[in-house]
C-alpha positions in Angstrom: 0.0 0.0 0.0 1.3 3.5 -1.0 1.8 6.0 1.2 -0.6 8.6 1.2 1.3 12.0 0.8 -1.7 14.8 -0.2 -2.2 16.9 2.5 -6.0 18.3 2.9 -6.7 21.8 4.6 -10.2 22.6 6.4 -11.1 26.1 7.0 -14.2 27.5 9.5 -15.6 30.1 11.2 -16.6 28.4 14.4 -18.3 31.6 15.9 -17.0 31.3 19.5 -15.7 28.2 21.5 -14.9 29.3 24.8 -18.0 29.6 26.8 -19.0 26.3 25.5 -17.3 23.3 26.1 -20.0 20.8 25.0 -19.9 22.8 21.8 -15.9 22.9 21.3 -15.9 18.9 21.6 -18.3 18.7 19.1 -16.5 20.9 16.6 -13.0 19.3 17.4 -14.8 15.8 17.0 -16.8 16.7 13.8 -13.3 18.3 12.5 -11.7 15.3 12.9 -14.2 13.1 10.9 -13.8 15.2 7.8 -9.7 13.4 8.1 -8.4 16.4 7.2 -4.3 16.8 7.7 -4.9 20.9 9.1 -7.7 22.7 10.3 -7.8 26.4 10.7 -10.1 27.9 12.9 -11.5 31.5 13.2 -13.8 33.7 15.8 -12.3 31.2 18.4 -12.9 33.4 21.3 -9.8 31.9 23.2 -7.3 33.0 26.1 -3.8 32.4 26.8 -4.9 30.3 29.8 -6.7 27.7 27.5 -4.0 26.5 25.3 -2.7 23.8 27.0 -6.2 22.4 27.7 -7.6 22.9 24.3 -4.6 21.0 23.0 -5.2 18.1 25.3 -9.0 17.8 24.0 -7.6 17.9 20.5 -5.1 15.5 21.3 -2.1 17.1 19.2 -0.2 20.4 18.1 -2.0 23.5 17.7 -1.2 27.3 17.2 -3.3 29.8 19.0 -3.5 33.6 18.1 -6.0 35.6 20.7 -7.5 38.7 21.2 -10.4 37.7 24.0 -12.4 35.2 25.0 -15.9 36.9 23.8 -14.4 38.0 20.4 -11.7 37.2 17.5 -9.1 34.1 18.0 -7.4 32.0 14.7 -6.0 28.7 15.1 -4.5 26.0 13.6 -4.5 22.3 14.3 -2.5 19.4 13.1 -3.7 15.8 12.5 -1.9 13.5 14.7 1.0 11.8 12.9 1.4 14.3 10.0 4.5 14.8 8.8 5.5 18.4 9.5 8.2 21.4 11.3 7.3 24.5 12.2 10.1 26.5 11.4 8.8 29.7 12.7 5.8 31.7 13.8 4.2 35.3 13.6 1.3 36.3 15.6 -1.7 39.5 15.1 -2.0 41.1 18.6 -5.2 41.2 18.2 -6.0 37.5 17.0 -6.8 37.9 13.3 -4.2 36.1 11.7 -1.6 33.4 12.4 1.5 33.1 9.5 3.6 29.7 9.7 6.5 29.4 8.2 6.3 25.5 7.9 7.7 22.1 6.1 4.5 19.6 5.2 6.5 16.5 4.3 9.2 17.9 2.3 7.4 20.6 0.7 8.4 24.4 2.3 5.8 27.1 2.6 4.0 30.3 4.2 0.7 28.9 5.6 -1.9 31.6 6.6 -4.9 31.1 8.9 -6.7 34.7 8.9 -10.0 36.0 10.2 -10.9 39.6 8.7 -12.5 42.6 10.4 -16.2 43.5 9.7 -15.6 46.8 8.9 -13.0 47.9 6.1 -9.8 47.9 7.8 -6.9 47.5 5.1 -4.2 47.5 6.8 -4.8 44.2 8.5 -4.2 43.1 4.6 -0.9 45.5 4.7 0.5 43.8 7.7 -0.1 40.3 6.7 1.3 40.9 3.4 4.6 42.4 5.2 4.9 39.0 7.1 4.3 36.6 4.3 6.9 38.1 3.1 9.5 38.0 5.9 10.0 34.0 5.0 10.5 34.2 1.5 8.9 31.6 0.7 8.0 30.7 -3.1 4.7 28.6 -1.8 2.1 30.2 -0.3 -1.0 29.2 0.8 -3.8 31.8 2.7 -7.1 30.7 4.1 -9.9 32.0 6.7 -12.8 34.2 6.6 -11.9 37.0 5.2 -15.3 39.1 5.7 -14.9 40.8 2.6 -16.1 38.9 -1.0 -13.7 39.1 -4.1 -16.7 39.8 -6.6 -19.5 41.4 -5.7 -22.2 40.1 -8.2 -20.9 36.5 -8.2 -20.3 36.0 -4.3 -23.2 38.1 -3.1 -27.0 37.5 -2.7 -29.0 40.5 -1.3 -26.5 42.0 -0.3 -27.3 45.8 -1.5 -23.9 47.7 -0.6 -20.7 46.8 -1.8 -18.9 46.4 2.0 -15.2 47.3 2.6 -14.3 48.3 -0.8 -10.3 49.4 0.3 -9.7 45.8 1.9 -11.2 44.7 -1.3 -8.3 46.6 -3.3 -5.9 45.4 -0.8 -6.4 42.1 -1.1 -6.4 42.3 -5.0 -3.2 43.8 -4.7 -2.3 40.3 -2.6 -3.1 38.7 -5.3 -1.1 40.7 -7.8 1.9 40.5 -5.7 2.2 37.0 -4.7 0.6 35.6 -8.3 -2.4 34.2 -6.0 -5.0 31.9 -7.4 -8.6 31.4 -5.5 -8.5 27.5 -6.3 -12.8 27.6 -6.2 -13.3 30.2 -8.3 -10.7 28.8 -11.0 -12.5 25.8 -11.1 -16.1 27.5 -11.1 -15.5 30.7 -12.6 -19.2 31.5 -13.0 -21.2 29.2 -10.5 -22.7 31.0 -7.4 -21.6 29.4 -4.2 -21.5 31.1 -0.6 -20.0 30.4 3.0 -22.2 32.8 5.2 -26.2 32.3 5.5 -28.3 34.7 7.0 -32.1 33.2 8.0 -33.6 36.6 7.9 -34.1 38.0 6.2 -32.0 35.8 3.5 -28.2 37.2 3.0 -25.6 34.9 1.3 -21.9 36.0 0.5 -18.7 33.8 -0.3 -16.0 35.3 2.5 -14.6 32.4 3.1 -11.6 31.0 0.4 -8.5 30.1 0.2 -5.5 32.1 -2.4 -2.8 30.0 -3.2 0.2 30.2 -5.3 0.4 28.7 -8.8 2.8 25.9 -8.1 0.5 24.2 -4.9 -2.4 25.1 -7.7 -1.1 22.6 -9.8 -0.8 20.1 -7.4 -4.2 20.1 -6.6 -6.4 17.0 -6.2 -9.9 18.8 -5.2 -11.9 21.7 -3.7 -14.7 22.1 -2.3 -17.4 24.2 -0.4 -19.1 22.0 2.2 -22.1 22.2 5.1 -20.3 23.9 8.1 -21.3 22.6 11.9 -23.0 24.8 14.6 -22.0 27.8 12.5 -23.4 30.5 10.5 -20.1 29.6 8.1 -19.8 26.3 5.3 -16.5 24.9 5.4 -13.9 25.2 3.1 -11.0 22.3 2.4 -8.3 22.4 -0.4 -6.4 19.0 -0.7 -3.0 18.8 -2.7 -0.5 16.7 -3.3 3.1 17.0 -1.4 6.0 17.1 -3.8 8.1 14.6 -2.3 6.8 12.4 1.2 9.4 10.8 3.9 8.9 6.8 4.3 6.7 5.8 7.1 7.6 4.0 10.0 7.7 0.4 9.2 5.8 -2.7 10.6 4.9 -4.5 13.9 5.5 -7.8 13.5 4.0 -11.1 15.7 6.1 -13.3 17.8 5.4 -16.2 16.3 6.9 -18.1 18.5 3.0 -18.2 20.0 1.4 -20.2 18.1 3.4 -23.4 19.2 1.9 -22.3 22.5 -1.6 -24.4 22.7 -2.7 -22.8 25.9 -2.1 -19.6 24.8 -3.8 -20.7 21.5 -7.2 -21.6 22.7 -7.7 -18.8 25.3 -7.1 -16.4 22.6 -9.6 -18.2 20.8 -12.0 -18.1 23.6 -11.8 -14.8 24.0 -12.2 -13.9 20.5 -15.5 -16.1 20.6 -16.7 -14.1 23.2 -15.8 -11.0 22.1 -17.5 -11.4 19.1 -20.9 -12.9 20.4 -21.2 -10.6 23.6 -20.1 -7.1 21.7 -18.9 -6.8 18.2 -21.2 -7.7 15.9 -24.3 -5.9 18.0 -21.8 -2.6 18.4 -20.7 -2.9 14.4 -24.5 -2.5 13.7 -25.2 0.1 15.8 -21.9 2.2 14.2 -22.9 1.4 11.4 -26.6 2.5 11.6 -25.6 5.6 13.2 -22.8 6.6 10.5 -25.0 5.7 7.7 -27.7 8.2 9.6 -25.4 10.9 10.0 -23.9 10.7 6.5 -27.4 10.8 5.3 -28.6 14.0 7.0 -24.7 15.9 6.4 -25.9 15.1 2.7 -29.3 16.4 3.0 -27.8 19.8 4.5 -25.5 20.0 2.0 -28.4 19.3 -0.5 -30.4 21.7 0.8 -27.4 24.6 0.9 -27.1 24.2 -2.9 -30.5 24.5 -3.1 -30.1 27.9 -1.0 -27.4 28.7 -3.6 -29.3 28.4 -6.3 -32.8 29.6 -5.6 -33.3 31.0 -1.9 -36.7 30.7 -0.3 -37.6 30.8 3.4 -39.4 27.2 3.3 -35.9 25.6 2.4 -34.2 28.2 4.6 -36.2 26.5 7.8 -35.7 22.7 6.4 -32.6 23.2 6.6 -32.2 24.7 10.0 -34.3 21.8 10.7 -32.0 18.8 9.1 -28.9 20.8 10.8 -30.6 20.5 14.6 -31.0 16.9 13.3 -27.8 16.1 13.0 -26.7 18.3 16.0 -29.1 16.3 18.3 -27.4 12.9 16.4 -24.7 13.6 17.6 -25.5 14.4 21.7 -24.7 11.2 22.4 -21.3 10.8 21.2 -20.4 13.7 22.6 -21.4 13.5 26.5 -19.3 10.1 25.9 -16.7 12.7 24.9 -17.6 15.4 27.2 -17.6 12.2 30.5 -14.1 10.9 28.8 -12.7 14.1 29.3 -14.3 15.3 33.1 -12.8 11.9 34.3 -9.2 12.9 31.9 -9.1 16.2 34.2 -10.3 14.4 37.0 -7.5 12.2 37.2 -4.6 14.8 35.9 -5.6 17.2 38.7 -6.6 19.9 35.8 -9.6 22.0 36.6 -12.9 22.2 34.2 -13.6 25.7 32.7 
C-alpha cells in the first residue's frame, strides 16, 4: 500500500468556543471526521490560559493567536501523525491572523490562517502581506474568513452595498503581488456558491476561500465548499499533493513463537469467541446504523445549501435549520461520551474544568 502523501486543509468560522465546552468537543470531534491533515479555525474566542487544555482535548499540536475570550481568536490544528516542522511563527495582537512558516513532508511554505474585520480595515491586509513576506517563501497558501467577497455580483445574494471596498483593493493587490489563485473560483468561474447564511431575512456571501500560489495550484487534487457545523459559516478544504513524502515507519510484526503455545492458542480463541458474540457484531451494527444516519442527513444539508445557492426561499431556509438540529441532536450522544471521557481525563490529571 502506497503511502498517502496529499495533505488536505479545512477552513471554518466556528463563531466562538470558549464559553461552551460541550460545543468545542463537538466541533473538534466533527473536525476530525472530515480526516483532514490541518484545520484552521477562526472567531475562536480563546485565552492564553486555555492552550494547554484545548490541546489536550484535540489531542495534538496547535497554534493559537488571541484577542479575547468573547471575540476574535485564529488557530491552527495538526492531524496527529502528519508529517511536518514549524520553522517559525508570527502572531496578530489582536488575534486575526496566524503566519507559519512551515515544512508539510518535504514541501516548504508560508501557511496563513486569517480571520478579517467586519468593517473595512486595510491595513490588516498591509500587515499580513509584510509578514508573508519575511519568509520568502516561493509557496504560499492563505485561508480563513476574510469578511470581505472578491466579486460582488458573483459572491453576493442581497446584499445591497458593496462592503469594505479598500480591503477589497488590498487584497487584489495580494493577489497581484504574490501571483495568487482562489482554487474555487478557477475551477467554477461563473457558478454561485456562498459560506455565510443569514435566515432573515435571507443574505448569502462567499468570505470564506483560500488564495494559493500557482505551483500548490497545480498540485491540486480537489476543492470544495461544504455544510459547516453549529455555524453560520460552510466549510472550506483544499487537498493537494506534497512534492516529495518521507517513508513511514515500518511494521509490527508477531512473535510467532506463539502459536506453538496451545494454551495460549485456545484462550485467545476463547476470547475472540466471546468478544465477538457478547459485543462486536451488535456494536458494528449500531456504528454502522448511526454513520449511515449521520452521512445521510450531512448530505441532505449539504443538498439543501445548494438548493439555497441556487434559488433561496424561506421554506428551504427553515428545512434546513431543521435537518442541521437533526444532526446536531445525532450527535448528543457521542459527545457527553466525549464530554464524560474528558471530566474523568481532568479528574485524574488534577486539571480543573472551565
Amino acid at each position: 500500500m502506497g503511502i498517502d502523501n496529499n495533505i488536505t486543509i479545512l477552513s471554518m468560522n466556528v463563531r466562538g468556543l470558549f464559553s461552551n465546552k460541550k460545543k468545542r468537543l463537538d466541533v473538534f470531534d466533527w473536525a476530525k471526521g472530515k480526516h483532514a491533515s490541518i484545520i484552521c479555525f477562526q472567531e475562536t474566542h480563546s485565552s492564553k490560559d486555555v492552550e494547554k487544555i484545548w490541546e489536550e482535548e484535540w489531542g495534538n499540536t496547535c497554534i493559537f493567536c488571541h484577542h479575547n475570550n468573547r471575540s476574535a481568536g485564529v488557530s491552527i490544528m495538526f492531524k496527529k501523525g502528519l508529517d511536518f516542522t514549524i520553522h517559525d511563527t508570527k502572531f496578530d495582537q489582536n488575534g486575526r491572523y496566524i503566519v507559519i512558516d512551515i515544512t508539510l513532508f518535504e514541501q516548504r511554505l508560508t501557511l496563513v490562517c486569517l480571520y478579517g474585520y467586519n468593517t473595512d480595515e486595510p491595513l490588516l491586509f498591509d500587515d499580513i502581506l509584510y509578514k508573508i513576506a519575511l519568509y520568502a517563501n516561493t509557496s504560499i497558501l492563505l485561508c480563513g474568513d476574510w469578511n470581505v467577497v472578491q466579486d460582488c455580483n458573483l459572491d453576493t445574494y442581497n446584499i445591497l452595498h458593496k462592503r469594505n471596498p479598500k480591503s477589497r483593493e488590498k487584497i487584489e493587490e495580494i493577489i497581484e503581488k504574490l501571483e495568487l489563485l482562489d482554487p474555487w473560483r478557477t475551477c467554477h468561474p461563473t457558478d454561485r456558491k456562498f459560506t455565510w447564511r443569514q435566515p432573515s431575512p435571507i443574505k448569502q456571501s462567499r468570505l470564506d476561500y483560500f488564495l494559493v500560489t500557482e505551483d500548490i495550484y497545480s498540485l491540486m487534487k480537489n476543492t470544495k465548499i461544504i455544510p459547516g457545523y453549529k455555524t453560520d459559516h460552510s466549510a472550506i478544504v483544499f487537498t493537494f499533493s506534497a512534492s516529495l513524502a518521507k517513508r513511514g515507519k515500518g511494521y509490527w510484526k508477531f512473535n510467532s513463537q506463539l502459536v506453538r503455545d496451545v494454551e495460549y492458542v485456545e484462550k485467545i480463541k476463547t476470547c475472540i469467541k466471546d468478544t465477538i458474540s457478547e459485543y462486536y457484531l451488535s456494536v458494528l451494527k449500531k456504528n454502522r446504523e448511526d454513520r449511515e444516519h449521520t452521512s445521510k442527513l450531512e448530505k441532505e444539508v449539504e443538498q439543501l445549501e445548494n438548493i439555497m445557492n441556487m434559488s433561496p426561499n424561506v421554506n428551504v431556509q427553515a428545512t434546513l435549520y431543521g435537518k442541521k438540529l437533526e444532526l446536531e441532536n445525532k450527535r448528543e450522544q457521542k459527545i457527553e461520551g466525549l464530554l464524560l471521557r474528558s471530566r474523568a481525563n481532568w479528574h485524574e490529571n488534577g486539571e480543573k474544568m472551565l
